[in-house]
Backbone as a chain_set.jsonl record, in Angstrom:
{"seq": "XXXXXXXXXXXXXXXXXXXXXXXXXXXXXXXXXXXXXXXXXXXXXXXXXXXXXXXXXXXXXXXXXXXXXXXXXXXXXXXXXXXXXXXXXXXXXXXXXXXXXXXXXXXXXXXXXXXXXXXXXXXXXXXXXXXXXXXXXXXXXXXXXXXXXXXXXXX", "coords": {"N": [[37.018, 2.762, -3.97], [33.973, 1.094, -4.832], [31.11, 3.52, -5.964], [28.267, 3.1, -4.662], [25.167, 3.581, -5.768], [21.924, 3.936, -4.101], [19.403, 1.789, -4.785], [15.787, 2.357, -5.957], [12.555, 0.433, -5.273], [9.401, 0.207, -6.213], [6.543, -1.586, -4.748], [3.315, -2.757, -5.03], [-0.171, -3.249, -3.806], [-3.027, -3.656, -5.08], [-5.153, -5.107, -5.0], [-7.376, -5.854, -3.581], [-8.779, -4.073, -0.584], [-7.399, -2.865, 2.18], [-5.934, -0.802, -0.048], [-1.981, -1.028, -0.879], [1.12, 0.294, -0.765], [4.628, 0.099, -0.959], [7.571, 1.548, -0.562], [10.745, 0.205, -1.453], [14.777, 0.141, -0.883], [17.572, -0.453, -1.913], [16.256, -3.17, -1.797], [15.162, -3.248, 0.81], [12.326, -2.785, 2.63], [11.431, 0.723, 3.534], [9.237, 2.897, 4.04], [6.039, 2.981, 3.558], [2.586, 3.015, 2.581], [-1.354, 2.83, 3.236], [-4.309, 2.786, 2.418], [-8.179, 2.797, 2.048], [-9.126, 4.07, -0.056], [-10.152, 3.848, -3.594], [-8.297, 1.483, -6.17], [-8.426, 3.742, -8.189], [-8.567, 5.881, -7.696], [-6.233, 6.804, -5.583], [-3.966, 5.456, -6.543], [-2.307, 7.184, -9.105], [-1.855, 9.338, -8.116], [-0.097, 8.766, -6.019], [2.093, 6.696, -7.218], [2.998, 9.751, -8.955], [3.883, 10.882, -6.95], [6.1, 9.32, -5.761], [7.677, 8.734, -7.738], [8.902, 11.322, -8.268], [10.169, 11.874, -6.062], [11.977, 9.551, -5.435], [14.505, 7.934, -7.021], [13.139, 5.605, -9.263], [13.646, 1.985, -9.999], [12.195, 0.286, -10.586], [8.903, -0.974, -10.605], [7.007, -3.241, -8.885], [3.556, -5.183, -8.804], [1.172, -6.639, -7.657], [-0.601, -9.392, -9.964], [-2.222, -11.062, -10.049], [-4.25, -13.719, -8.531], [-6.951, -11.582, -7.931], [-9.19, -8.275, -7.89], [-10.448, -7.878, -10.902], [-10.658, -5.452, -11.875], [-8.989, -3.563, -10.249], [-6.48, -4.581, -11.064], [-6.23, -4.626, -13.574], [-6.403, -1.569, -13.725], [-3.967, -1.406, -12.4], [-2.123, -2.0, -13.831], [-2.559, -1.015, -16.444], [-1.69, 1.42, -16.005], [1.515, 1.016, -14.569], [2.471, -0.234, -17.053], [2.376, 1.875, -19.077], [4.184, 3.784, -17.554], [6.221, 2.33, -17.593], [6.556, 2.71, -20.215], [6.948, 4.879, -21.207], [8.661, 6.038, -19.262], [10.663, 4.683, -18.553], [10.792, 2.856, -16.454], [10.782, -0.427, -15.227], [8.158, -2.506, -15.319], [7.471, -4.96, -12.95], [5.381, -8.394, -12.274], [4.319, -10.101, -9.135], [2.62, -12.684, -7.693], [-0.318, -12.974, -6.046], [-0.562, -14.34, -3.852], [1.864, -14.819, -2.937], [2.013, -12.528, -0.967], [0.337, -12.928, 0.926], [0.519, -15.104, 2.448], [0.128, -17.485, 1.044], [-3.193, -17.875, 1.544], [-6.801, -18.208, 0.496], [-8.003, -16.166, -1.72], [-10.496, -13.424, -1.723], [-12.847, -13.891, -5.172], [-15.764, -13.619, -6.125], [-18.865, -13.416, -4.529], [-19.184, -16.204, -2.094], [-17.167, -17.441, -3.751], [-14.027, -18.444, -3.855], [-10.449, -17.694, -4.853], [-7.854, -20.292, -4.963], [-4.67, -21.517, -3.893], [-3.645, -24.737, -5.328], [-0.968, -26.605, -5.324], [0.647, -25.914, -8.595], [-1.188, -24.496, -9.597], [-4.112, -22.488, -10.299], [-7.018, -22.202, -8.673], [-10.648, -21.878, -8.242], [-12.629, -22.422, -5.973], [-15.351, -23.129, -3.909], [-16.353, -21.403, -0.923], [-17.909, -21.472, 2.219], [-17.693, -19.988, 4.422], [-17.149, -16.184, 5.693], [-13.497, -15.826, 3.887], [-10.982, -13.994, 5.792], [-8.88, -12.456, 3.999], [-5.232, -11.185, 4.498], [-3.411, -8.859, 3.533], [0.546, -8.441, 2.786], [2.644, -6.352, 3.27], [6.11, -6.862, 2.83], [8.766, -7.018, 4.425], [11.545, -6.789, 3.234], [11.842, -7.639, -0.112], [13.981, -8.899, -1.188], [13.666, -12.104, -1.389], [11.144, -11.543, -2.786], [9.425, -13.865, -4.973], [9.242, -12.956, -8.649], [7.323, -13.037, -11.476], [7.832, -14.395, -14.451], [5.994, -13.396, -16.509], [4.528, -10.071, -16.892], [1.804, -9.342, -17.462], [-1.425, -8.988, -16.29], [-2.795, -11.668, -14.352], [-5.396, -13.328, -15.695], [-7.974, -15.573, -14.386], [-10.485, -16.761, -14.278], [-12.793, -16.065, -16.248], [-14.569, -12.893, -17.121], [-17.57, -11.401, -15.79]], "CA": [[35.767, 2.312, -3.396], [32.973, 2.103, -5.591], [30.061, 4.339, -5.84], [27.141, 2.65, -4.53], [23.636, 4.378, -5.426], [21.071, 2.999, -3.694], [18.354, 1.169, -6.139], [14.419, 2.04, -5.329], [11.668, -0.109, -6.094], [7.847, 0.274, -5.434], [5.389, -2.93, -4.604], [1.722, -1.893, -4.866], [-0.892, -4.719, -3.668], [-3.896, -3.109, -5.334], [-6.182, -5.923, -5.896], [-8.211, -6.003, -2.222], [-8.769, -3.288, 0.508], [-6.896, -1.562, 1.964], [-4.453, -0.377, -0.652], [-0.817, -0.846, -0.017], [2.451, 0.693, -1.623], [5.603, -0.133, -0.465], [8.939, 1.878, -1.295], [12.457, 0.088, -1.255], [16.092, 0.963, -0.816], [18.255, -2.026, -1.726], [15.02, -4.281, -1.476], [14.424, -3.036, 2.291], [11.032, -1.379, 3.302], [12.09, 1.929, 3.944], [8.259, 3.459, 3.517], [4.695, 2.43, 3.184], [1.103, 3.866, 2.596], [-2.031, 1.794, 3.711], [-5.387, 3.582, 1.654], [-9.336, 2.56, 1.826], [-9.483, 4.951, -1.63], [-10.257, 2.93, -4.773], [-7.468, 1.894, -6.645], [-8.71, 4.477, -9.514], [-8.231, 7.557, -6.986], [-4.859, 6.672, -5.29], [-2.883, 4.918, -7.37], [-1.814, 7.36, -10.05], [-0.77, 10.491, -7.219], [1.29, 8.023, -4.998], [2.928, 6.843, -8.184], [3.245, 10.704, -9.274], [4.778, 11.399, -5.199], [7.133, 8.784, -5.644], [8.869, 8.945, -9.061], [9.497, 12.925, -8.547], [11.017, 11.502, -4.853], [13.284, 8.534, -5.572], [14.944, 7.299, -8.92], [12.779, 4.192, -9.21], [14.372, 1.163, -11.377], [11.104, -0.9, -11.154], [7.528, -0.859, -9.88], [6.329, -4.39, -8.647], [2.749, -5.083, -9.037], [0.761, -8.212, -7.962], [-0.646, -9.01, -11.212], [-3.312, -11.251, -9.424], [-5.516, -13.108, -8.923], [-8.207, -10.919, -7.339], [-9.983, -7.389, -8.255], [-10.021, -7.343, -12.1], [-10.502, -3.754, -12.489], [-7.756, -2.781, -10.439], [-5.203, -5.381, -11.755], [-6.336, -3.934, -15.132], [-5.899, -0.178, -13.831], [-2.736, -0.894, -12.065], [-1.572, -2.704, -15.296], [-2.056, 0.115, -17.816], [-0.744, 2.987, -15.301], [2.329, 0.521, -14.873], [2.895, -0.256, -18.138], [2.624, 3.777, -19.645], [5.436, 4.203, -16.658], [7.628, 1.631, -18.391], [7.234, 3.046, -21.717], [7.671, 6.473, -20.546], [9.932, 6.363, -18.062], [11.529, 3.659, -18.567], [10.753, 2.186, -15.208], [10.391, -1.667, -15.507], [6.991, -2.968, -14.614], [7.024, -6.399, -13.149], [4.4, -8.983, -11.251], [4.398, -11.564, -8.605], [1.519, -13.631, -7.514], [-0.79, -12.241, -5.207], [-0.097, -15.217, -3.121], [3.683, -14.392, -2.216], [1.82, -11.445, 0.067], [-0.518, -13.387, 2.021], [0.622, -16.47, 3.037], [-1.066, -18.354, 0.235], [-4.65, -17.685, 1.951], [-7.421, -17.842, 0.069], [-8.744, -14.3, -2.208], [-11.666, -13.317, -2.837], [-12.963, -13.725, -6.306], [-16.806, -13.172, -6.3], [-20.179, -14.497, -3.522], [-18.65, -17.076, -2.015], [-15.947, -18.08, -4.557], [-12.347, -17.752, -3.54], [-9.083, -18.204, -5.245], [-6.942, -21.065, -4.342], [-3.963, -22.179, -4.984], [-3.546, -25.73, -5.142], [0.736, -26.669, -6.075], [1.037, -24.9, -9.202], [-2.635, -24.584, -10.347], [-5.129, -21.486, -9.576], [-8.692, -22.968, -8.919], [-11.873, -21.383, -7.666], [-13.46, -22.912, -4.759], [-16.39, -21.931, -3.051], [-16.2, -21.595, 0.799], [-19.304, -20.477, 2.394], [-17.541, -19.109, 5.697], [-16.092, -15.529, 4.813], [-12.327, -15.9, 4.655], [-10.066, -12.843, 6.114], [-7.539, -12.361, 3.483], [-4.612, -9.999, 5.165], [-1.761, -8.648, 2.546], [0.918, -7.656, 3.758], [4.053, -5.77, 2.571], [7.177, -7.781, 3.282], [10.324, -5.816, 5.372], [12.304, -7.083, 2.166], [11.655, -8.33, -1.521], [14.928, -10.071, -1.857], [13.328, -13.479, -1.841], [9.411, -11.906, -3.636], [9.334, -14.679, -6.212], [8.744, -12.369, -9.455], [7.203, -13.501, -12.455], [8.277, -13.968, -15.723], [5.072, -11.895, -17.267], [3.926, -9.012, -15.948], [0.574, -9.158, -17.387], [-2.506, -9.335, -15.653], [-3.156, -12.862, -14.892], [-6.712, -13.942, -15.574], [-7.655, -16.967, -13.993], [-11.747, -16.763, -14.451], [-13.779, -14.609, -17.149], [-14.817, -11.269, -16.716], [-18.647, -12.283, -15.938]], "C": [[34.644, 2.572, -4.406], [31.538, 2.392, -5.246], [28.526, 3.741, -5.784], [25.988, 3.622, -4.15], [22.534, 3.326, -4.798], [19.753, 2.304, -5.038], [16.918, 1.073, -5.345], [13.624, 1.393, -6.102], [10.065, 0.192, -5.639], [7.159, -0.942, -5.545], [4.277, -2.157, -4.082], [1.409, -3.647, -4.739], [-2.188, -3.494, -3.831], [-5.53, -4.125, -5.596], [-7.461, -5.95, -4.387], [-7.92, -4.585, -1.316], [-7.701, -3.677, 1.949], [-5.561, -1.868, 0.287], [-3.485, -0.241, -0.062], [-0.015, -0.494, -0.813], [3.321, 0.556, -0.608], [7.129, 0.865, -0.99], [10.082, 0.887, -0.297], [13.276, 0.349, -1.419], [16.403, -0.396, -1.08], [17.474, -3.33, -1.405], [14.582, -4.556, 0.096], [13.181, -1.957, 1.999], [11.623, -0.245, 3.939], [10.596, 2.92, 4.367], [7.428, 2.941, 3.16], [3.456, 3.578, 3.165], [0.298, 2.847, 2.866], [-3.318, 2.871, 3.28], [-7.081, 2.495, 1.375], [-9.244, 3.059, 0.599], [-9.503, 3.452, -2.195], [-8.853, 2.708, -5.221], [-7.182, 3.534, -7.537], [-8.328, 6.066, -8.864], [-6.979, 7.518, -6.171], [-3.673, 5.98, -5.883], [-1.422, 6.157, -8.254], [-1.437, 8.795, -9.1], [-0.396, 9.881, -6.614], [2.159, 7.749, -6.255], [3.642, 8.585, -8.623], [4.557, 10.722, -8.089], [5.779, 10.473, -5.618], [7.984, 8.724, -6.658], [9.798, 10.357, -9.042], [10.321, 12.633, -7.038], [12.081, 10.738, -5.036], [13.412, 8.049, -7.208], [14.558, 5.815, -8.33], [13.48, 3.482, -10.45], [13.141, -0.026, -11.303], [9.951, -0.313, -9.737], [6.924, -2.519, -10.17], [4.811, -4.619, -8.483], [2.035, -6.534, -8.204], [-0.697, -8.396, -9.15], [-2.146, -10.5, -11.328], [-3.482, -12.717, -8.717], [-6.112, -12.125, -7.848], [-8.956, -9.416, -8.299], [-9.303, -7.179, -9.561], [-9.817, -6.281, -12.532], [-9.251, -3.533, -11.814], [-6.559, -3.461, -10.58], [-4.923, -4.898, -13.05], [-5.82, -2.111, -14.968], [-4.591, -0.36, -13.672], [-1.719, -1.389, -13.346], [-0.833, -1.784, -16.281], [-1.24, 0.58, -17.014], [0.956, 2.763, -15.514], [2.977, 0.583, -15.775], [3.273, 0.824, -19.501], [3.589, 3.948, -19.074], [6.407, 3.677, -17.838], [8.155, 2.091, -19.562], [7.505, 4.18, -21.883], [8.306, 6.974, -20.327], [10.905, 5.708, -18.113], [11.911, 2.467, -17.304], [10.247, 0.688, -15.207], [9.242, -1.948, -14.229], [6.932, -4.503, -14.083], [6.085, -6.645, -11.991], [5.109, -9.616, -10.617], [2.765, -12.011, -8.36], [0.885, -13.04, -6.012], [-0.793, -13.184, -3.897], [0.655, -15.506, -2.105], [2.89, -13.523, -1.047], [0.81, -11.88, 1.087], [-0.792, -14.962, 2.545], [0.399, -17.621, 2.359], [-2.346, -18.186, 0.697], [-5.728, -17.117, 0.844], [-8.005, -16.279, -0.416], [-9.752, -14.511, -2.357], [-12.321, -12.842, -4.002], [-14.405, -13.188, -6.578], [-18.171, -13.655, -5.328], [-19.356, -15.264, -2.985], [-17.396, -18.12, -2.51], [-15.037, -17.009, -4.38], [-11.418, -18.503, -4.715], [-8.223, -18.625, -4.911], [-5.743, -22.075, -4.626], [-3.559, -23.511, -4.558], [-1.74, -26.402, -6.162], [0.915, -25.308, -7.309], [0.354, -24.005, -9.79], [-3.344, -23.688, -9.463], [-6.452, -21.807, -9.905], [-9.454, -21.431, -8.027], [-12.3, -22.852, -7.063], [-14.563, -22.189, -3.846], [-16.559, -22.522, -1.331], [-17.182, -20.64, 1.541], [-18.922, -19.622, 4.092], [-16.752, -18.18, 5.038], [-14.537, -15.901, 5.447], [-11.519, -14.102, 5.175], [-9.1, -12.926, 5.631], [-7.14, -11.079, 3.847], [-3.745, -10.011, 4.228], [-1.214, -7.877, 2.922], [2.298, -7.152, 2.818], [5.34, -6.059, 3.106], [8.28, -6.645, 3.827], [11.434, -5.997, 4.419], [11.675, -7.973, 1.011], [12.855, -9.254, -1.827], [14.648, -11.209, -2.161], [11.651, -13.181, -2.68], [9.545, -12.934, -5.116], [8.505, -14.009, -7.296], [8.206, -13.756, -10.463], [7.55, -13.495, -13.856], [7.539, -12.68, -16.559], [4.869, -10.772, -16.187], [2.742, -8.543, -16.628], [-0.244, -9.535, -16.728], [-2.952, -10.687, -15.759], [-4.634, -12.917, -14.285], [-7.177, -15.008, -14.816], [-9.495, -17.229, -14.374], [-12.286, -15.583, -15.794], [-14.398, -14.229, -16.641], [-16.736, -11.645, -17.005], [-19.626, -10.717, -15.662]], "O": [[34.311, 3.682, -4.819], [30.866, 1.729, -4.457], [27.723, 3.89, -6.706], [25.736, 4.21, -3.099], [22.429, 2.128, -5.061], [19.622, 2.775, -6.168], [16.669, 0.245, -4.468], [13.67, 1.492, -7.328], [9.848, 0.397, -4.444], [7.215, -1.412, -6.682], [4.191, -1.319, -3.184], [1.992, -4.665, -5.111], [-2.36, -2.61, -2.991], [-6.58, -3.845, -6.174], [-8.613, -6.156, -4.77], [-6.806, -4.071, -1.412], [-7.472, -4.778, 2.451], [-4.79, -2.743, -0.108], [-3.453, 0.367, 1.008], [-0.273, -0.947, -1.928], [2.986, 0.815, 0.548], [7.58, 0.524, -2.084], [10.243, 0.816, 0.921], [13.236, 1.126, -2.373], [15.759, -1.354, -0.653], [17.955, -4.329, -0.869], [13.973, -5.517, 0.566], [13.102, -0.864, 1.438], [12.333, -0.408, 4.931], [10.901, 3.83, 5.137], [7.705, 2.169, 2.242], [3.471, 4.712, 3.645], [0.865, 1.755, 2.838], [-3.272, 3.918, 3.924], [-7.059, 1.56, 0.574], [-9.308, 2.084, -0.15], [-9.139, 2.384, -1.703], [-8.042, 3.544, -4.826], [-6.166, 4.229, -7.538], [-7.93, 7.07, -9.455], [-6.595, 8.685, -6.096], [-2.508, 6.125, -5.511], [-0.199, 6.089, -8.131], [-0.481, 9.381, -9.607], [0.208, 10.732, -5.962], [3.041, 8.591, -6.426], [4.872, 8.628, -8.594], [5.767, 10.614, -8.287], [6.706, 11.192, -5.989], [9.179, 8.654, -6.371], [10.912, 10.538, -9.533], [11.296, 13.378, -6.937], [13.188, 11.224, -4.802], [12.634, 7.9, -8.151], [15.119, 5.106, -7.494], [13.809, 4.008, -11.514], [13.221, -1.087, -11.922], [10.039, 0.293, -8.669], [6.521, -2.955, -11.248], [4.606, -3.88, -7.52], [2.722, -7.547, -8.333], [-1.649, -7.615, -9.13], [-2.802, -10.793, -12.327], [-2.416, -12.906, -8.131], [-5.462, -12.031, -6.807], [-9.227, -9.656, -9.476], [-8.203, -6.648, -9.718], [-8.998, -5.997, -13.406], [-8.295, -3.298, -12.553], [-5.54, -2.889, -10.193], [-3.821, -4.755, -13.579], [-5.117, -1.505, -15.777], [-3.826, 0.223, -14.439], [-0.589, -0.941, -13.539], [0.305, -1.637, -16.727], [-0.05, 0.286, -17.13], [1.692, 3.532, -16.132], [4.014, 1.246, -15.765], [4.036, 0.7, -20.459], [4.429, 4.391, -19.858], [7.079, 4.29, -18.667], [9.304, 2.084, -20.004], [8.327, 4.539, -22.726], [8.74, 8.049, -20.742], [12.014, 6.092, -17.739], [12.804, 1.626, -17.204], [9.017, 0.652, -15.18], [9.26, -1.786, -13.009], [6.331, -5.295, -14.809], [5.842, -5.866, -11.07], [6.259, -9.901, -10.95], [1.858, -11.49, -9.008], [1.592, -12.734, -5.052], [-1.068, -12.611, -2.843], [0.502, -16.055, -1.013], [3.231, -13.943, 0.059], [0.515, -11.149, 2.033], [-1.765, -15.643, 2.866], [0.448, -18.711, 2.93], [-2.976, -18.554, -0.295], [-5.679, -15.983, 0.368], [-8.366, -15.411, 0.378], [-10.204, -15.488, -2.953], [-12.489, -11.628, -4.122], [-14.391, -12.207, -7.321], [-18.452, -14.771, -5.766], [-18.283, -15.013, -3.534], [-16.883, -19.103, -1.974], [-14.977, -15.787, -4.512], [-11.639, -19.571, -5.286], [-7.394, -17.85, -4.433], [-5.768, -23.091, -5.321], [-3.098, -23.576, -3.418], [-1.595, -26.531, -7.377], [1.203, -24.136, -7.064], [0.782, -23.004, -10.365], [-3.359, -23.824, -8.239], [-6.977, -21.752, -11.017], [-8.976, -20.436, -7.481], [-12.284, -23.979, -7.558], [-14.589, -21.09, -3.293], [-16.788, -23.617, -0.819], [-17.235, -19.411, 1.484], [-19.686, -18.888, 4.719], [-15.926, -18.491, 4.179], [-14.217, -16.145, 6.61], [-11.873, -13.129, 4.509], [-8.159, -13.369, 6.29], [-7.844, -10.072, 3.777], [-3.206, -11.084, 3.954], [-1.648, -6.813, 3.363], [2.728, -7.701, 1.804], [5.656, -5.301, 4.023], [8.358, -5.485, 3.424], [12.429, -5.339, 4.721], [11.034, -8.983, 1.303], [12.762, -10.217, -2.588], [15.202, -11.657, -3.164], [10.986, -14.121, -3.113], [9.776, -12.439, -6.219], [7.287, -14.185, -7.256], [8.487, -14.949, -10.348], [7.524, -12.398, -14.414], [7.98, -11.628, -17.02], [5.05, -10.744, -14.97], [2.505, -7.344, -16.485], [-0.016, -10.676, -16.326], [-3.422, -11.107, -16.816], [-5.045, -12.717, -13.143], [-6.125, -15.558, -14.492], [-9.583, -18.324, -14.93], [-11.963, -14.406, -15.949], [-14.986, -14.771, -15.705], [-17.175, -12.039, -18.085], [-20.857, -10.75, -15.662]]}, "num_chains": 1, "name": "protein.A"}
């Protein structure tokens, strides 16, 4: 019979309020956190709590669009893990976690995705973007990069 270890992964959605982390077992939710804090003050002790807890083999990210700073914090932190630890950093599309529903990018301008293409649109009613942390990743459509995708300049 062979020796099946389980395989954990973490999915952070850091780019909008609340903060969310996810731990998986075999790509089930096993464990969540849900955090008002900034990224800049919870990020890097939940990461700490969870590496010294489970042998992670990747930390999932959404890599955006929305809040540049903390796509950019959760980026580096990420990416020091990988070269560190050896814990592979990858993205998906901040998209996959909320239905496709409009983000918000800045006043009135949201981020929308239209087929394959990420526009700005401005929509003068606010929208209620909800992200949510899936009960399984088996189907999160990763991305090839796992850098921070831009979609507007840093204004």
């Amino acid at each position: 019979m062979p020796n099946h270890l389980p395989k954990y992964e973490l999915l952070v959605i850091s780019i909008s309020a609340p903060f969310l982390i996810g731990v998986y077992r075999d790509k089930t939710l096993i464990e969540s956190v849900s955090s008002e804090k900034k990224t800049s003050e919870i990020l890097l002790p939940l990461l700490h709590t969870y590496m010294e807890r489970y042998d992670l083999s990747s930390i999932i990210y959404t890599r955006g669009p929305g809040s540049y700073m903390a796509i950019k914090l959760t980026y580096i932190m990420l990416k020091t893990i990988e070269i560190t630890r050896g814990i592979r950093c990858l993205g998906c599309s901040a998209f996959a976690l909320n239905n496709g529903a409009p983000i918000k990018a800045m006043g009135n301008l949201y981020f929308t995705k239209e087929k394959e293409t990420i526009i700005t649109k401005k929509i003068e009613q606010p929208v209620d973007t909800t992200f949510t942390l899936p009960q399984s990743i088996h189907d999160l459509p990763l991305d090839e990069e796992s850098t921070p995708e831009y979609v507007i300049p840093a204004v």
